[in-house]
C-alpha positions as CSV (number, residue, x, y, z in Angstrom):
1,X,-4.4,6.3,-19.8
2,X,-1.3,4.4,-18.8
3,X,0.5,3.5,-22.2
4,X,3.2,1.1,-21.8
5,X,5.8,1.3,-24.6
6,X,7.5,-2.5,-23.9
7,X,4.2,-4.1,-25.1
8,X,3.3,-2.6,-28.5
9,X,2.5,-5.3,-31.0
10,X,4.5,-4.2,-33.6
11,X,6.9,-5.9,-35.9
12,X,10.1,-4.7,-36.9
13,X,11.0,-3.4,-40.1
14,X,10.0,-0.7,-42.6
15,X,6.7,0.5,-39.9
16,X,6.1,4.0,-39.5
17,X,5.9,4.3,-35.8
18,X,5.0,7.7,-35.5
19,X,1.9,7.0,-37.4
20,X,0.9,3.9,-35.6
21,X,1.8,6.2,-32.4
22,X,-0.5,9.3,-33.4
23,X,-3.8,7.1,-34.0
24,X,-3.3,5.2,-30.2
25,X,-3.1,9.0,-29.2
26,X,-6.4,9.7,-30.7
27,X,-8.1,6.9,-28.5
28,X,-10.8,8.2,-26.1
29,X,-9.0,6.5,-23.0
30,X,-5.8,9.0,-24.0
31,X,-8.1,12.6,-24.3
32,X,-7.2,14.0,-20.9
33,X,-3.4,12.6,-20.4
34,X,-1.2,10.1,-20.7
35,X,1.4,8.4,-18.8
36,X,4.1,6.3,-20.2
37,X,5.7,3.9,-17.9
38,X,8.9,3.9,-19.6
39,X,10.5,4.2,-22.7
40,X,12.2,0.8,-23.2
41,X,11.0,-0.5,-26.3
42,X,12.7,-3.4,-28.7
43,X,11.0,-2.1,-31.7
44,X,12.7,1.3,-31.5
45,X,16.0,0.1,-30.3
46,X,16.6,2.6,-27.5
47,X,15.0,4.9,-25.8
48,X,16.5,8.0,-26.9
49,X,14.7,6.8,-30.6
50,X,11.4,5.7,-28.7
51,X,11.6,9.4,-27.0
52,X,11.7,10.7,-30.2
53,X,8.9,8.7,-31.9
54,X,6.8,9.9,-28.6
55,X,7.6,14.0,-28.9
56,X,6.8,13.6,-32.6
57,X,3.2,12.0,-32.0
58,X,2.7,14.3,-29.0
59,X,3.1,17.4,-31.6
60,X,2.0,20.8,-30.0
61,X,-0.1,19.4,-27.0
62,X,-0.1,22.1,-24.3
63,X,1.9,20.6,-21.3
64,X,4.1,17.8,-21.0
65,X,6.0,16.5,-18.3
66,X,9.1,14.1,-17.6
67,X,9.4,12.4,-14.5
68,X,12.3,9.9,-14.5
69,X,11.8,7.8,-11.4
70,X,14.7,5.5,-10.9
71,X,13.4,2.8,-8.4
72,X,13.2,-0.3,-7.0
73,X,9.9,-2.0,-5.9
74,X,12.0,-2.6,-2.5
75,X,12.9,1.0,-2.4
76,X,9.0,1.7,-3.1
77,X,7.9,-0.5,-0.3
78,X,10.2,0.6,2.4
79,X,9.0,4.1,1.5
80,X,5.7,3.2,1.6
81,X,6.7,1.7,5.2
82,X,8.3,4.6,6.9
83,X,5.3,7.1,5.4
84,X,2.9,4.7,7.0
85,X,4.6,4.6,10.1
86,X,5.6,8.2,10.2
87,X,1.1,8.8,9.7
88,X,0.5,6.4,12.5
89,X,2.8,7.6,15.1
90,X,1.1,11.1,14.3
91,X,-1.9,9.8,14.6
92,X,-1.3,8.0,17.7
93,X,0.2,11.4,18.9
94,X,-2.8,13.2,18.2
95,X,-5.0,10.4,20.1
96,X,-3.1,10.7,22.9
97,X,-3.1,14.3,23.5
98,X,-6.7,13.8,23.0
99,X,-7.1,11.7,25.6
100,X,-5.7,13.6,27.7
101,X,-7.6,16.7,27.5
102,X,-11.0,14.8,27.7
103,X,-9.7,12.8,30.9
104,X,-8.8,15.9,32.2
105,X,-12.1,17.6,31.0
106,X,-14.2,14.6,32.8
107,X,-12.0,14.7,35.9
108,X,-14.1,12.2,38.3
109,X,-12.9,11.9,41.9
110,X,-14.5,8.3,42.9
111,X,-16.5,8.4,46.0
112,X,-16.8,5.7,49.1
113,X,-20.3,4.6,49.7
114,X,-20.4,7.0,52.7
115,X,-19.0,9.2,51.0
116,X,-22.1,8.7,47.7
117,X,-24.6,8.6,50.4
118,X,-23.8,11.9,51.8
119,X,-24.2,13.4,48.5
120,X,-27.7,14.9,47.8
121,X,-29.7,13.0,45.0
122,X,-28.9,16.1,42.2
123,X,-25.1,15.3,43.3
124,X,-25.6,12.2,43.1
125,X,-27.1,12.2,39.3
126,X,-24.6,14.7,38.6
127,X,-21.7,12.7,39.6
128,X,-23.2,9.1,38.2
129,X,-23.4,11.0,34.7
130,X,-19.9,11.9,34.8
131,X,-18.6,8.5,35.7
132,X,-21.1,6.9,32.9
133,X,-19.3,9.4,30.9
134,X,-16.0,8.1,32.0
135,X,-16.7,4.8,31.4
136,X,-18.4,5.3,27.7
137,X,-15.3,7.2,26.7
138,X,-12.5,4.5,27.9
139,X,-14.4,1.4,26.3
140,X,-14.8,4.0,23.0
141,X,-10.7,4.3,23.4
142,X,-10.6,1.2,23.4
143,X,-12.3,0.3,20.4
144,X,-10.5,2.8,19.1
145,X,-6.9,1.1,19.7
146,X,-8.0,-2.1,18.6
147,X,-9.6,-0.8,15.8
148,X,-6.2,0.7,14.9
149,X,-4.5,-2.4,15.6
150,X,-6.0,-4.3,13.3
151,X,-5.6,-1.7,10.5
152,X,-1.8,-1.9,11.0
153,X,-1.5,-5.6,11.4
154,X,-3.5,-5.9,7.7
155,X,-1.2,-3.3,6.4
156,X,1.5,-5.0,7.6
157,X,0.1,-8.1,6.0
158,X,-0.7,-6.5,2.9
159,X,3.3,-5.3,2.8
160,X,4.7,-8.7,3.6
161,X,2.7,-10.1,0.5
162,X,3.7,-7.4,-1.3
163,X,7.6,-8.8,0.0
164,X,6.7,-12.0,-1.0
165,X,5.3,-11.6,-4.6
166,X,8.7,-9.4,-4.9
167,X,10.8,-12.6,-3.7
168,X,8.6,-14.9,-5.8
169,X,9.4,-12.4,-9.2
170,X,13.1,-11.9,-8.0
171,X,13.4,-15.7,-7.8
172,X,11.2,-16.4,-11.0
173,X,14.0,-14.0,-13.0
174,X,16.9,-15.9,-11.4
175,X,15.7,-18.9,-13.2
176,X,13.6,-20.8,-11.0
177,X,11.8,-21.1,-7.6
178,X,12.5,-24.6,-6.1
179,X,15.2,-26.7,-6.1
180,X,14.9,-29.6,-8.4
181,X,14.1,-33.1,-7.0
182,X,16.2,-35.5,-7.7
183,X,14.9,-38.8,-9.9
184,X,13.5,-41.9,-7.6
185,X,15.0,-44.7,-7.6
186,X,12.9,-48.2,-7.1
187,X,14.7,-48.4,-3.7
188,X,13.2,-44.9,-2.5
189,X,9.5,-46.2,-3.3
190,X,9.0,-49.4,-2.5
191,X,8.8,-50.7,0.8
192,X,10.3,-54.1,1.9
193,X,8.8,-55.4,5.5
194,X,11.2,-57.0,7.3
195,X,10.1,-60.7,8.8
């Protein structure tokens, strides 16, 4: 369960925390771990005092852990990025040296028509298999790269939404999105023809 410590509904005042803590511990949704997403809390004043009021409800639980990412959403998404990138070019590596050994695997040396005609007919079914072969394999590579394509351009997408809900949040906490229009006047609305 992902607790998040910002959004307790408690009041301040004379509340025993660690009490109110315990009994979210004992939900079903908490049984096999927990992860708190911070430790910034206005009921608790700071987190060194939220810290505490978590350890105490924790009690003797087996394991815990402390992970204390300091990040950005930008710095998230970038990393994101490169990792993507880094698993593509790998991949695209790995396609490529694929391609290779089959190509060279299905070597075909392409025949005039006197050349076809001089073969005998199990030749001749011999070398049509290997070129059908040939071909099946290039339109499958194909599909293959444009399949690939498409996954990165809707990745790509996905990230520059991602960008964009950032800006929209980063300009939301600045205090507003749009400029503000300025009041019409009569003048601006109405339209006077001209005789």
């Amino acid at each position: 369960a992902v607790v998040s410590t910002q959004s307790w509904p408690l009041r301040p005042g004379h509340i025993n925390y660690n009490e109110i803590f315990c009994s979210r511990l004992k939900w079903s949704d908490c049984q096999h771990g927990i992860v708190f997403d911070g430790l910034n809390c206005k009921w608790t004043g700071n987190e060194a005092q939220t810290t505490q009021v978590v350890l105490k409800a924790l009690g003797n639980r087996p394991f815990i852990y402390v992970v204390d990412l300091k990040i950005t959403q930008e710095e998230m998404i970038n990393k994101y990025i490169l990792r993507q990138e880094a698993i593509a070019a790998e991949a695209a590596q790995k396609a490529k040296e694929k391609r290779i050994a089959e190509e060279k695997e299905i070597e075909v040396e392409y025949l005039s028509e006197d050349e076809y005609d001089a073969l005998t007919d199990e030749d001749k079914a011999i070398y049509d298999t290997k070129v059908m072969k040939l071909q099946r394999e290039r339109i499958r590579r194909d599909r293959e790269a444009q399949a690939e394509r498409l996954r990165r351009e809707q990745e790509q997408a996905e990230l520059d939404k991602l960008k964009e809900e950032e800006e929209k949040n980063t300009r939301r906490k600045r205090g507003g999105n749009a400029p503000k229009k300025e009041k019409s006047t009569d003048c601006d609305s109405a339209l006077i023809p001209l005789l």
